[in-house]
C-alpha positions as semicolon CSV with decimal commas, in nm:
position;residue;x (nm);y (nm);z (nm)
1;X;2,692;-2,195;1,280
2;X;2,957;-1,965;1,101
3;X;2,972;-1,906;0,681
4;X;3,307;-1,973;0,738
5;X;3,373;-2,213;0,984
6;X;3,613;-2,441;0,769
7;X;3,855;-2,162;0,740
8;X;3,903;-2,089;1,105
9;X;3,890;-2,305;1,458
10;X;3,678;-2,214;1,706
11;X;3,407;-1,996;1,785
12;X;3,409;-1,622;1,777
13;X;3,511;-1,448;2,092
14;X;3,220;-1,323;2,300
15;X;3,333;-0,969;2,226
16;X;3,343;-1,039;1,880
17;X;3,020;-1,202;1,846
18;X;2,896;-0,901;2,003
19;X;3,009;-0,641;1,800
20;X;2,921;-0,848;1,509
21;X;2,574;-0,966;1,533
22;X;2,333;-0,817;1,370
23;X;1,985;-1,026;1,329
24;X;1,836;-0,783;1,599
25;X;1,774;-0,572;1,375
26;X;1,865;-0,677;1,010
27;X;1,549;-0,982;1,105
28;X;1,322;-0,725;0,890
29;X;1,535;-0,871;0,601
30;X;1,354;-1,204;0,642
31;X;1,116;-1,166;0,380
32;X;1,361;-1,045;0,096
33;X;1,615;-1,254;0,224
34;X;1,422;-1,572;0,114
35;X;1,286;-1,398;-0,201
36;X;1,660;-1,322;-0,313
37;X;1,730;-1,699;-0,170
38;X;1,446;-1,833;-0,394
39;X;1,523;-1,643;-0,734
40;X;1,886;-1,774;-0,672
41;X;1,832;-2,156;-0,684
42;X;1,646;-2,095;-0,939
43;X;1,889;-1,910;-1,145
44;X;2,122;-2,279;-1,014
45;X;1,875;-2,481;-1,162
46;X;1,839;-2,262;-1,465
47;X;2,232;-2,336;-1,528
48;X;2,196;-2,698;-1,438
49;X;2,369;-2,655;-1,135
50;X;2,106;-2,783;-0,938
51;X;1,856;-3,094;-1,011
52;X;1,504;-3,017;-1,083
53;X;1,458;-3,224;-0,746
54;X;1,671;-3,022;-0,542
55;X;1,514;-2,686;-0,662
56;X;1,162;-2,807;-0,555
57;X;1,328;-2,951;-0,188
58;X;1,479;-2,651;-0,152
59;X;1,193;-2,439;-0,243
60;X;0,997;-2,628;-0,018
61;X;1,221;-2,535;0,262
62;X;1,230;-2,132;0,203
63;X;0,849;-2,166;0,196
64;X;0,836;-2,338;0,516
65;X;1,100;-2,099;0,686
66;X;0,866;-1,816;0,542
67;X;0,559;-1,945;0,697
68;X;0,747;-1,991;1,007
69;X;0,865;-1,627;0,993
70;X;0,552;-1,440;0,939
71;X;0,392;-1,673;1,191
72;X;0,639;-1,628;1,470
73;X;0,735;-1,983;1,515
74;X;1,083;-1,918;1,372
75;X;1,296;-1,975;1,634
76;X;1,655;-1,780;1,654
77;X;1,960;-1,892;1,743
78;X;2,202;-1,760;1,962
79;X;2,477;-1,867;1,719
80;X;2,287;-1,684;1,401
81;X;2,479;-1,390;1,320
82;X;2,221;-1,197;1,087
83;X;1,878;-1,283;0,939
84;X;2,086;-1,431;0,660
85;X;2,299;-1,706;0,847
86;X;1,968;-1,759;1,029
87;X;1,756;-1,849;0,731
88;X;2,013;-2,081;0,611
89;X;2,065;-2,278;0,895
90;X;1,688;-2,330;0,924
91;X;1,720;-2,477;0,586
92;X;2,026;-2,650;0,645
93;X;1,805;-2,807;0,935
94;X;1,482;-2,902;0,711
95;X;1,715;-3,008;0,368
96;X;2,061;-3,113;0,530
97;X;2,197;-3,235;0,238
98;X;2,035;-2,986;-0,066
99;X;2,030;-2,700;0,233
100;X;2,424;-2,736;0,187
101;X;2,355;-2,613;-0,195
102;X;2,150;-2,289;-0,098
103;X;2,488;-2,049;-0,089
104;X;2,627;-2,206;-0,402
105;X;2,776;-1,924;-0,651
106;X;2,602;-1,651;-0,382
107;X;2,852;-1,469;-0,115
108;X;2,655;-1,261;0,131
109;X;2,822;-0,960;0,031
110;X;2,591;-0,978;-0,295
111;X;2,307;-1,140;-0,097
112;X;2,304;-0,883;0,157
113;X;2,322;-0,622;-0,086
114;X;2,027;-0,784;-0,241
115;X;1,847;-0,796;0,048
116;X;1,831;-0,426;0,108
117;X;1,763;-0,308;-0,213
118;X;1,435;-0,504;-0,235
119;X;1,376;-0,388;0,107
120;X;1,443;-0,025;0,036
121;X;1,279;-0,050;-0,299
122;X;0,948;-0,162;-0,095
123;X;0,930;0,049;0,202
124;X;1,026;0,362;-0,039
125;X;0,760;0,306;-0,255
126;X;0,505;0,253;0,052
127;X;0,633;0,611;0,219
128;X;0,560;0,697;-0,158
129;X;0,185;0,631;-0,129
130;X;0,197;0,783;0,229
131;X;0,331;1,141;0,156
132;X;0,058;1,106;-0,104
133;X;-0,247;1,050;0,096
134;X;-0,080;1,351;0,322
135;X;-0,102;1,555;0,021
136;X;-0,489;1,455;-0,021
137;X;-0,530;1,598;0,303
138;X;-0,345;1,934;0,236
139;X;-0,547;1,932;-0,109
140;X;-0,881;1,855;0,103
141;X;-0,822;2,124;0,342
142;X;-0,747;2,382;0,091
143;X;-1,047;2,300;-0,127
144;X;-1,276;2,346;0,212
145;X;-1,077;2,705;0,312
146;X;-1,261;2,907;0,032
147;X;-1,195;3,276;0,084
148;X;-1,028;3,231;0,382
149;X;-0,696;3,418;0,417
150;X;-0,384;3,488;0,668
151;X;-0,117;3,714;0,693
152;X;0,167;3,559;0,478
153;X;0,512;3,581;0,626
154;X;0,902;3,666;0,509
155;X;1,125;3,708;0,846
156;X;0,821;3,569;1,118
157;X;0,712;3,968;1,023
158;X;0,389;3,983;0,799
159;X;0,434;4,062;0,473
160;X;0,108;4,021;0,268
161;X;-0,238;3,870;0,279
162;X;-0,231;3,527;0,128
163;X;-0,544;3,276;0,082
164;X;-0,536;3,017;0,376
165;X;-0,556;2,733;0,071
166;X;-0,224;2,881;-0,122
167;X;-0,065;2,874;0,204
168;X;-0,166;2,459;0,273
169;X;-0,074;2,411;-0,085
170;X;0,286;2,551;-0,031
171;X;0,345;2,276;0,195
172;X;0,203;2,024;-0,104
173;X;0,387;2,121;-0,412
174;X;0,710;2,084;-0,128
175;X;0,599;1,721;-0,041
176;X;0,559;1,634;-0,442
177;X;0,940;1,715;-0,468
178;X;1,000;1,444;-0,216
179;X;0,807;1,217;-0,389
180;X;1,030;1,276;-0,711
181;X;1,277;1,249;-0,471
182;X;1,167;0,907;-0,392
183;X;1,079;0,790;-0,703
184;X;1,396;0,874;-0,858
185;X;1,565;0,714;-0,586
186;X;1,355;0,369;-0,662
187;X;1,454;0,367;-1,005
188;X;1,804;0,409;-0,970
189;X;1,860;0,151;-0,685
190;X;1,607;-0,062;-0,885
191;X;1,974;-0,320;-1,016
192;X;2,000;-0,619;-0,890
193;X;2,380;-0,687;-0,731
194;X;2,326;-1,118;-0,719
195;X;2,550;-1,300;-0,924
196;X;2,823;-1,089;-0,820
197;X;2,978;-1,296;-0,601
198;X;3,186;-1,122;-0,302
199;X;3,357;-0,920;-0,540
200;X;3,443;-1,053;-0,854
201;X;3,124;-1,270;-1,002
202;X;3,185;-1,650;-1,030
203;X;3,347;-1,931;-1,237
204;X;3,037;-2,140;-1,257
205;X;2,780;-2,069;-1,545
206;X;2,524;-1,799;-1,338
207;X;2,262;-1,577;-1,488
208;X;2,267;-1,260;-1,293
209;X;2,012;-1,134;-1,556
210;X;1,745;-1,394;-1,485
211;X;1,797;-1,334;-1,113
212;X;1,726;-0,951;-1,154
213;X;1,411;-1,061;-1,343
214;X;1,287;-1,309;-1,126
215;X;1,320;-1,020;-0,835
216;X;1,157;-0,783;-1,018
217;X;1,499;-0,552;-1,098
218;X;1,494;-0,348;-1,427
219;X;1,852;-0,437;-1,476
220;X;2,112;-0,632;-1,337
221;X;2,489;-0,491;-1,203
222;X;2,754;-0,405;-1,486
223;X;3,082;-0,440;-1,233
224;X;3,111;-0,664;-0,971
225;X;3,270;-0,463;-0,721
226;X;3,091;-0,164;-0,746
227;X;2,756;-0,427;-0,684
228;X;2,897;-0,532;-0,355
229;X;3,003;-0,190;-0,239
230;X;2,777;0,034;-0,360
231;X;2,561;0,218;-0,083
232;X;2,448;0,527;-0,293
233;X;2,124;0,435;-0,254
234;X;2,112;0,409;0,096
235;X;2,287;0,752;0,121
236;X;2,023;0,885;-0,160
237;X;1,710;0,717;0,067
238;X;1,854;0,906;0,386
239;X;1,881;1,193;0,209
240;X;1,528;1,218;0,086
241;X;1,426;1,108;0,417
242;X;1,626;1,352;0,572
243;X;1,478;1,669;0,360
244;X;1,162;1,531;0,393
245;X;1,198;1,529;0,761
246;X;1,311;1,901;0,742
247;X;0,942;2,019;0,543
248;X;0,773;1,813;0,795
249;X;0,984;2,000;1,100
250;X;0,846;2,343;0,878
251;X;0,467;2,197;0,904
252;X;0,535;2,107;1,289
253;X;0,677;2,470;1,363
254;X;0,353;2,609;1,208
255;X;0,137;2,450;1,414
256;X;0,363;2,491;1,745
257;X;0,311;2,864;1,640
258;X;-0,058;2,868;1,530
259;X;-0,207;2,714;1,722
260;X;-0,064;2,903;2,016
261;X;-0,237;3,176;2,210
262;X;-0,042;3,449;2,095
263;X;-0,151;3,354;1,715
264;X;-0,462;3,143;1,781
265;X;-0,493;3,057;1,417
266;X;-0,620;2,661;1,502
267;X;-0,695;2,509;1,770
268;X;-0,578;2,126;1,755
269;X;-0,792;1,813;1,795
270;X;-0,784;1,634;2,143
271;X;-0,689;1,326;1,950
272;X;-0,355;1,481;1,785
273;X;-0,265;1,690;2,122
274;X;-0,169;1,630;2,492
275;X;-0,161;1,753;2,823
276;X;-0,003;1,833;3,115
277;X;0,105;1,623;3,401
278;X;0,126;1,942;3,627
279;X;-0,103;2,196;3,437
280;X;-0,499;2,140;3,442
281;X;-0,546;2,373;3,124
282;X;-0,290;2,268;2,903
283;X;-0,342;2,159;2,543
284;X;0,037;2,078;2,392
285;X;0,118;2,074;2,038
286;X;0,379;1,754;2,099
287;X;0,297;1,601;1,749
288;X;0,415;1,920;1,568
289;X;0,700;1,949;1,804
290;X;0,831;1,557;1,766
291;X;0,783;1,635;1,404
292;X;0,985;1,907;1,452
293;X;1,257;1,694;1,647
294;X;1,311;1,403;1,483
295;X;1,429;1,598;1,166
296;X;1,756;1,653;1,382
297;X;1,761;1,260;1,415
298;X;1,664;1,158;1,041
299;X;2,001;1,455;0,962
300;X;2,193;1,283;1,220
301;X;2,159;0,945;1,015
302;X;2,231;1,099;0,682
303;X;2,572;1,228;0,787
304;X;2,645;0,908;0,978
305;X;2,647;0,699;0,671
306;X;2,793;0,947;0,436
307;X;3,122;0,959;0,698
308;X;3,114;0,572;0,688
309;X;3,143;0,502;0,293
310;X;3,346;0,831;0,280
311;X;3,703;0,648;0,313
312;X;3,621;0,243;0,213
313;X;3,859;0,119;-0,060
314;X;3,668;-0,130;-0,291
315;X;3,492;-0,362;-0,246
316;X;3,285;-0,482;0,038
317;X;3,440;-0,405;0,397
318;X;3,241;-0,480;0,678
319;X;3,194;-0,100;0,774
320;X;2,872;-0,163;0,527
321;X;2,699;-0,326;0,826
322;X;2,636;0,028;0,944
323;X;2,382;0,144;0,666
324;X;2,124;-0,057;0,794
325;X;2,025;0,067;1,134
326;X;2,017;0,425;1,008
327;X;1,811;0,322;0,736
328;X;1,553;0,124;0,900
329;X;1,554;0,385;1,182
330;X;1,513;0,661;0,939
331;X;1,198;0,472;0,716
332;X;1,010;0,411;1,096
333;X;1,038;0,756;1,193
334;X;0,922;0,960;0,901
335;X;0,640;0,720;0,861
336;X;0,499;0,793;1,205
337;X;0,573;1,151;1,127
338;X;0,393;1,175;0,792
339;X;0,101;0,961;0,962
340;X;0,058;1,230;1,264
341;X;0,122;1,541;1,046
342;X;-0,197;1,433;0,806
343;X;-0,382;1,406;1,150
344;X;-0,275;1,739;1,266
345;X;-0,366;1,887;0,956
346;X;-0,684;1,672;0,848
347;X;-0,862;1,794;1,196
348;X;-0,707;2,151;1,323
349;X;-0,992;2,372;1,314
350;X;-0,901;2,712;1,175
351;X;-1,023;3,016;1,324
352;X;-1,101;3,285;1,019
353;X;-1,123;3,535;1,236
354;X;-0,835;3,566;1,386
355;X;-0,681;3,494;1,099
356;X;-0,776;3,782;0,853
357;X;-0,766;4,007;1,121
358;X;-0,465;3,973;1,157
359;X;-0,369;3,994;0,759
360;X;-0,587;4,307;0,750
361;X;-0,321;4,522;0,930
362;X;-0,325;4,824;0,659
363;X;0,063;4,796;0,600
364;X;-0,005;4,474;0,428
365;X;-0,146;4,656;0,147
366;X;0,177;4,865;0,138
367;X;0,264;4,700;-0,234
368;X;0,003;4,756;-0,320
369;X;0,000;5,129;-0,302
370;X;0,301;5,118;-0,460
371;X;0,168;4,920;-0,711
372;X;-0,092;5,177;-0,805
373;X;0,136;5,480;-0,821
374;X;0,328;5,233;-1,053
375;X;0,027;5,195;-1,261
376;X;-0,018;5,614;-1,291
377;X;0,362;5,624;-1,430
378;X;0,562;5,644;-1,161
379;X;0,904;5,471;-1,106
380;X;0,865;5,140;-0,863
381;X;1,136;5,318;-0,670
382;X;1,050;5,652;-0,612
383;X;0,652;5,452;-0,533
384;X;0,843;5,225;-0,304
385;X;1,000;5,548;-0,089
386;X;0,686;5,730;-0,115
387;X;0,484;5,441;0,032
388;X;0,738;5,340;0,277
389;X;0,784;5,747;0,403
390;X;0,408;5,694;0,436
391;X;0,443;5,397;0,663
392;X;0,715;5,566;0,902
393;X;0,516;5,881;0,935
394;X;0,185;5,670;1,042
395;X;0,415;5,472;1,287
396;X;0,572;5,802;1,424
397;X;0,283;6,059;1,465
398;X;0,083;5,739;1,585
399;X;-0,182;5,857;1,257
400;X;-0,385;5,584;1,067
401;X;-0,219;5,491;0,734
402;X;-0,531;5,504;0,553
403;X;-0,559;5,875;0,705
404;X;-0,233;5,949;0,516
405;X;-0,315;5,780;0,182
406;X;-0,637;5,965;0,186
407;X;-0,483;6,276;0,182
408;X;-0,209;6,180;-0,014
409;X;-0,281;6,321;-0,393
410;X;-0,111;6,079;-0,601
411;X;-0,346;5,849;-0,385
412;X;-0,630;5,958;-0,258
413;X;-0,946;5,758;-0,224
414;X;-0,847;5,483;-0,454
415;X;-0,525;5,441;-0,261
416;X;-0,775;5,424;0,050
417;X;-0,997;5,164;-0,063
418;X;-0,718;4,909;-0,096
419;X;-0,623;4,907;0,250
420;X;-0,997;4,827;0,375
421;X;-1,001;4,447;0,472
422;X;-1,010;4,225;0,235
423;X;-0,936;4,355;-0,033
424;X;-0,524;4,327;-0,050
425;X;-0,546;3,928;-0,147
426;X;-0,791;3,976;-0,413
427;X;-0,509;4,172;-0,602
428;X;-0,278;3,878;-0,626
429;X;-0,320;3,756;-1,052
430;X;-0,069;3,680;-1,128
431;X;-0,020;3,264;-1,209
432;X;0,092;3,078;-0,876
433;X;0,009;3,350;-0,713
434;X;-0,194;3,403;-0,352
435;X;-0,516;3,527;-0,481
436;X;-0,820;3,380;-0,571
437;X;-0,817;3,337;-0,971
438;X;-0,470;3,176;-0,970
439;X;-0,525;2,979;-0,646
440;X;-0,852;2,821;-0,804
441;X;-0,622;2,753;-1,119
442;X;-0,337;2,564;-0,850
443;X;-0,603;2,366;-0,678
444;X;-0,664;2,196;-1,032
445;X;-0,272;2,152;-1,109
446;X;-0,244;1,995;-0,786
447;X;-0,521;1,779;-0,809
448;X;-0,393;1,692;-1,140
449;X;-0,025;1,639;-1,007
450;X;-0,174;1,401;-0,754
451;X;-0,318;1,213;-1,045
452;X;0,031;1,162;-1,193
453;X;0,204;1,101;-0,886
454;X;-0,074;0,811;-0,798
455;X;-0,059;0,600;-1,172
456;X;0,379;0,664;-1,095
457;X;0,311;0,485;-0,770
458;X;0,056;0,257;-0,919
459;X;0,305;0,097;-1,199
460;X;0,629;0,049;-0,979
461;X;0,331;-0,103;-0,728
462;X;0,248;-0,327;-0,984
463;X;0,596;-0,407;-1,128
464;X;0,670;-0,593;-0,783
465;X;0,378;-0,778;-0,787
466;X;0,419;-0,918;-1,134
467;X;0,763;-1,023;-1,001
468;X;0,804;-1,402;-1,088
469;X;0,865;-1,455;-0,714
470;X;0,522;-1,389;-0,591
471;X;0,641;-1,336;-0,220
472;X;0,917;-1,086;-0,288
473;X;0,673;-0,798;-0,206
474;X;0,422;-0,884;-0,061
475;X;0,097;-0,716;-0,171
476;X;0,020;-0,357;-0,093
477;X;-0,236;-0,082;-0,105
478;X;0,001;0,126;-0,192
479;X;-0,129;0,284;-0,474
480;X;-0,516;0,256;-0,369
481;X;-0,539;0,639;-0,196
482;X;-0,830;0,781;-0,328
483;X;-0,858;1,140;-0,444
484;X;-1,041;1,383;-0,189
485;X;-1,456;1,316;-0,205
486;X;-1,402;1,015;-0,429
């Protein structure tokens, strides 16, 4: 069966059918496509387009094609050129004669655009809840590092001390601005495009408004042919993904390097490493370095689709069929990426040790020094050059800094005492900084940020579910992540 196979004779060539068909992979559109399909008869029975008694056959037969779906009964066609064509044959099949009504006043330029809205809008909100439980883990871990501290980094060269739990937290407050990301990307895709027809709306008496309620849409489309085209959102999702994808590829590298020999900062869980088919002793970091990888992949997709829309004249051209493979694609990966990272992270046992052994090289107290002569009334630059002529002579005559600051006499002992281990990351007060007053201080904001970011998950949650269509979302946990030690 064809959409349009009034208009021209015959079947599609082999080679067309093949480059056309799509239900391999647009078949995760099932479950939206019969939500969209339901709130539409309604909206034809709302304008008396439809008898009562049709509605309810037809309803009938989208339930029954659900059931069959989620059960695995459904059987495919070879002839069904998407999930959409698919679903309507079905009930074509089980209500020959009302089935023939379902597409009435509906093209599946709007129906497809429909479709993968609510399916973005869904699997969004769900990556959503799982950045957030990632973040519980990053918040967990820092709460349990205490006093612990590392060298911090600018260059790969250390730089200064920093508390182990500042350091986790970095990587949280960068995953909150890809939930905002997210979120803002939910609420503008959150318009419903059906009702507007393959381009230009309809002549018979539709309510696109009572649609976009029935689906759960805060608004419905205010031009016709920018509802059919538009793929901003998909652009925006891969986006979001993408730059998510790159802070997870900065976690990944951190572990590749920590918990290597030459750092030995962590040593991984068996569960969230591998081996070696060759090498007896080997313990591989491949979750951090697939995290790593697929960022190139999750890129990839992002400036796929942005070269596809960039030269489409309005409206719909077929071209569109493209943003759903890199989208779908892109939602898989970064979930199984997210899922792993909170692994890696939730179980890596950190070594102190090493750690603030290696943060207590006495150069890492260099600002510090200058800090000091900048507290006695000297200029930070002439401090700066005095500290740093300090540094070269201790790396030239092979003499121990603290020798040098001893015997310095705008430094002296209290100059010395702030290069003795320790005591470097203590000195960090000011707010956001690495030390331990203003780290205690960010452990709150974040907890408090997670707060937030859970009750913003928990109301779009619950906006779906109140949806008139019951099964246009199915129900979710979503929102049901649990701060750490609740």
């Amino acid at each position: 069966m064809t959409l349009w196979q009034g208009r021209l004779e015959g079947g599609m060539a082999e080679e067309v059918a093949a480059l056309s068909v799509s239900v391999s992979f647009d078949r995760c559109l099932a479950v939206d496509d019969i939500a969209g399909s339901k709130a539409h008869v309604r909206g034809l029975a709302k304008s008396g387009i439809l008898a009562e008694e049709e509605l309810s056959v037809l309803l009938d037969a989208l339930d029954r094609v659900g059931e069959e779906l989620s059960s695995g009964t459904f059987v495919f066609e070879p002839t069904d050129e998407d999930v959409h064509t698919a679903v309507e044959r079905r009930v074509t099949e089980l209500a020959p004669d009302v089935g023939a009504k379902l597409h009435t006043g509906r093209s599946r330029n709007d129906q497809v655009a429909t479709d993968l809205r609510l399916w973005t809008r869904r699997s969004l909100l769900e990556l959503v809840g799982e950045v957030v439980r990632f973040q519980e883990v990053l918040l967990r871990r820092a709460t349990e590092a205490g006093e612990v501290y590392l060298p911090g980094y600018t260059h790969l060269q250390r730089a200064q001390p920093v508390l182990l739990a500042h350091h986790l937290l970095a990587h949280g407050w960068a995953l909150a601005r890809d939930v905002d990301r997210l979120v803002a990307t939910v609420e503008r895709l959150d318009v419903s495009p059906l009702g507007a027809g393959a381009l230009a709306g309809s002549s018979l008496p539709l309510d696109p408004d009572f649609v976009a309620e029935q689906l759960g849409f805060s608004a419905r489309f205010e031009n016709s042919l920018d509802a059919v085209s538009d793929r901003d959102f998909v652009a925006e999702a891969l986006f979001d993904l993408a730059l998510l994808g790159v802070h997870l590829s900065r976690m990944g590298e951190e572990i590749v390097l920590w918990s290597s020999q030459e750092w030995g900062f962590c040593t991984l869980d068996d569960a969230y490493a591998t081996g070696s088919s060759m090498l007896p002793q080997k313990k591989n970091p491949d979750v951090a370095e697939l995290a790593r990888g697929k960022s190139g992949r999750l890129i990839g997709h992002l400036a796929g689709m942005l070269a596809t829309l960039k030269g489409l004249p309005l409206a719909y051209n077929r071209d569109l069929q493209e943003d759903k493979e890199p989208l779908f694609d892109a939602l898989n990966q970064i979930r199984s990426v997210v899922r792993a990272l909170a692994g890696v992270y939730g179980t890596a046992e950190w070594h102190p040790t090493r750690m603030q052994a290696s943060a207590d090289e006495s150069t890492s107290a260099a600002i510090d020094l200058a800090e000091l002569l900048v507290t006695r009334g000297m200029p930070f630059r002439r401090a700066h050059a005095l500290v740093a002529g300090l540094v070269r002579e201790s790396a030239a005559r092979r003499v121990p800094l603290v020798e040098l600051v001893q015997a310095h006499p705008d430094l002296g002992d209290v100059g010395a005492k702030l290069l003795e281990p320790g005591v470097a990351v203590t000195r960090r007060t000011t707010p956001g900084g690495a030390g331990p007053l203003p780290v205690g201080e960010q452990i709150e904001r974040f907890f408090r940020r997670l707060d937030v970011d859970r009750s913003r998950l928990a109301i779009h949650v619950q906006t779906l579910r109140a949806a008139p269509v019951p099964d246009a979302a199915p129900a979710s946990t979503l929102a049901e992540s649990r701060a750490p030690g609740d």
